[in-house]
C-alpha positions as CSV (number, residue, x, y, z in Angstrom):
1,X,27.1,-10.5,-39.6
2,X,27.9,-6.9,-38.1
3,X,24.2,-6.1,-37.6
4,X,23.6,-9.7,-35.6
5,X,26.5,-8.7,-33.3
6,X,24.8,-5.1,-33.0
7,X,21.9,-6.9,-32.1
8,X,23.2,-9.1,-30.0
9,X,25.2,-6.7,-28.0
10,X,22.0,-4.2,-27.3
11,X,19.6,-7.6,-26.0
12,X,22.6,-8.3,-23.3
13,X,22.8,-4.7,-22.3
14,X,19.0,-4.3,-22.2
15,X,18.7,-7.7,-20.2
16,X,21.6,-6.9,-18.0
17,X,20.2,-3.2,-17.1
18,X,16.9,-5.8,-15.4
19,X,19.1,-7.2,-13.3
20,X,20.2,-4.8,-11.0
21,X,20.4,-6.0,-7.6
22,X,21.8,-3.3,-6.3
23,X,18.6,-1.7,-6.3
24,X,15.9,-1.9,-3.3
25,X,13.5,-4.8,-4.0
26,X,9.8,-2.7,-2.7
27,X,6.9,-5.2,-2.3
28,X,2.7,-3.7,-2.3
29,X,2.0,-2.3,1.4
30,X,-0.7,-4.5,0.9
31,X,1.2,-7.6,-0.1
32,X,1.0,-9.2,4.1
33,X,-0.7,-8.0,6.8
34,X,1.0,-5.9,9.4
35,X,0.5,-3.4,11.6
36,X,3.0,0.0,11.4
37,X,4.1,1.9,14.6
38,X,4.7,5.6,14.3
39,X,4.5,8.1,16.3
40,X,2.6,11.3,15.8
41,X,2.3,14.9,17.5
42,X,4.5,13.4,20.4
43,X,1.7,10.2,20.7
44,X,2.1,6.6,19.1
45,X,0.1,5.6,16.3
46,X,-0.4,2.3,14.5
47,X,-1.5,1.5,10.8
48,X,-2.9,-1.9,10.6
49,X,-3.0,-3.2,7.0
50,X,-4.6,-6.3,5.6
51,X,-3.4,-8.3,2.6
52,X,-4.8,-7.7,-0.5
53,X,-6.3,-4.7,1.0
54,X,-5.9,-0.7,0.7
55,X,-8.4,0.0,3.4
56,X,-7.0,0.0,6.9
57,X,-7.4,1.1,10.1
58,X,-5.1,4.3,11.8
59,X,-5.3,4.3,15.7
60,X,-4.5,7.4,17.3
61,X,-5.5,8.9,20.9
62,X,-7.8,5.7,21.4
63,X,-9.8,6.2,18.3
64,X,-10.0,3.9,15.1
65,X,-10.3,5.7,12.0
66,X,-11.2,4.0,8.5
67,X,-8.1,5.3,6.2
68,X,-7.8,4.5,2.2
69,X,-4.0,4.0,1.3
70,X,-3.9,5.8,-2.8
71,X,-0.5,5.1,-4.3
72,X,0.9,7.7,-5.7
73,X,5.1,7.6,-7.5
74,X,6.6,6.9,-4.5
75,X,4.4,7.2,-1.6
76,X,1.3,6.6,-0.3
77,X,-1.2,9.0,0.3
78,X,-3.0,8.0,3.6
79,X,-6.9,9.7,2.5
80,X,-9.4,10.3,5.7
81,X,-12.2,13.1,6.8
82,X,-9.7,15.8,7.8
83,X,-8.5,16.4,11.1
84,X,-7.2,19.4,12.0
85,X,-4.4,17.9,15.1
86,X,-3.3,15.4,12.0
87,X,-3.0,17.1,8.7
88,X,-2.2,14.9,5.8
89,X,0.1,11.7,6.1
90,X,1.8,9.9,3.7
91,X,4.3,7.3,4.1
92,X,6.9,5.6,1.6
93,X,6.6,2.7,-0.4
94,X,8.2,0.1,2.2
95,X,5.9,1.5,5.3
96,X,9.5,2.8,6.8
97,X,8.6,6.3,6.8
98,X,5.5,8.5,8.0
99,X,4.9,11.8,7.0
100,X,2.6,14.9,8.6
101,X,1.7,17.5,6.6
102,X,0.6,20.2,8.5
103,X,0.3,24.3,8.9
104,X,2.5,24.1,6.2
105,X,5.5,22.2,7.4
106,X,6.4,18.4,7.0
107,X,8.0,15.9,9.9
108,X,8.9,12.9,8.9
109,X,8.9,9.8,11.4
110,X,10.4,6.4,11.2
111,X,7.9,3.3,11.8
112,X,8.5,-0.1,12.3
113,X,6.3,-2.8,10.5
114,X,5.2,-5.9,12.7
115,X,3.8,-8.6,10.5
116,X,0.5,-10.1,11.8
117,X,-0.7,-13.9,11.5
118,X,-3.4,-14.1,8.5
């Protein structure tokens, strides 16, 4: 009887630990489609995303450029043919956050996510 309680006891604690709501529900970058404003060396830049989709588009300075979003832990790893006035970018799971890694240092900028019609 001791070992069903036990039992019992660890099931409630292991489903209760699931339920935590407290915790920041992150959907797939890729789960709508939505465009992401940033801003970058002083200049806007916009991420468009399509659903379903980890290719998108990144325009900056009047050019399109084909990115691949790669998920990494907790980020996303924007990969593109290098460019020496961008660096590498990344930005956090919920498309909030854009960072530039360049020379050496990092600046993070905030972005705001506009969903598009599909």
């Amino acid at each position: 009887m001791r070992t069903q309680g036990v039992l019992f006891s660890l099931i409630l604690t292991l489903a209760l630990w699931g339920c935590d709501t407290q915790a920041p529900k992150v959907e797939a970058i890729d789960s709508q489609s939505k465009t992401l404003s940033c801003s970058l060396n002083g200049s806007p830049i916009q991420i468009l995303i399509t659903k379903g989709s980890l290719d998108a588009s990144l325009l900056y300075q009047g050019k399109e450029i084909k990115v691949n979003l790669l998920e990494v832990k907790d980020f996303y790893q924007i990969l593109m043919r290098f460019d020496p006035q961008i660096g590498q970018l990344k930005m956090n799971k919920m498309g909030s956050e854009l960072t530039q890694v360049k020379n050496g240092s990092e600046q993070t900028t905030a972005c705001v996510a506009e969903l598009n019609k599909s």
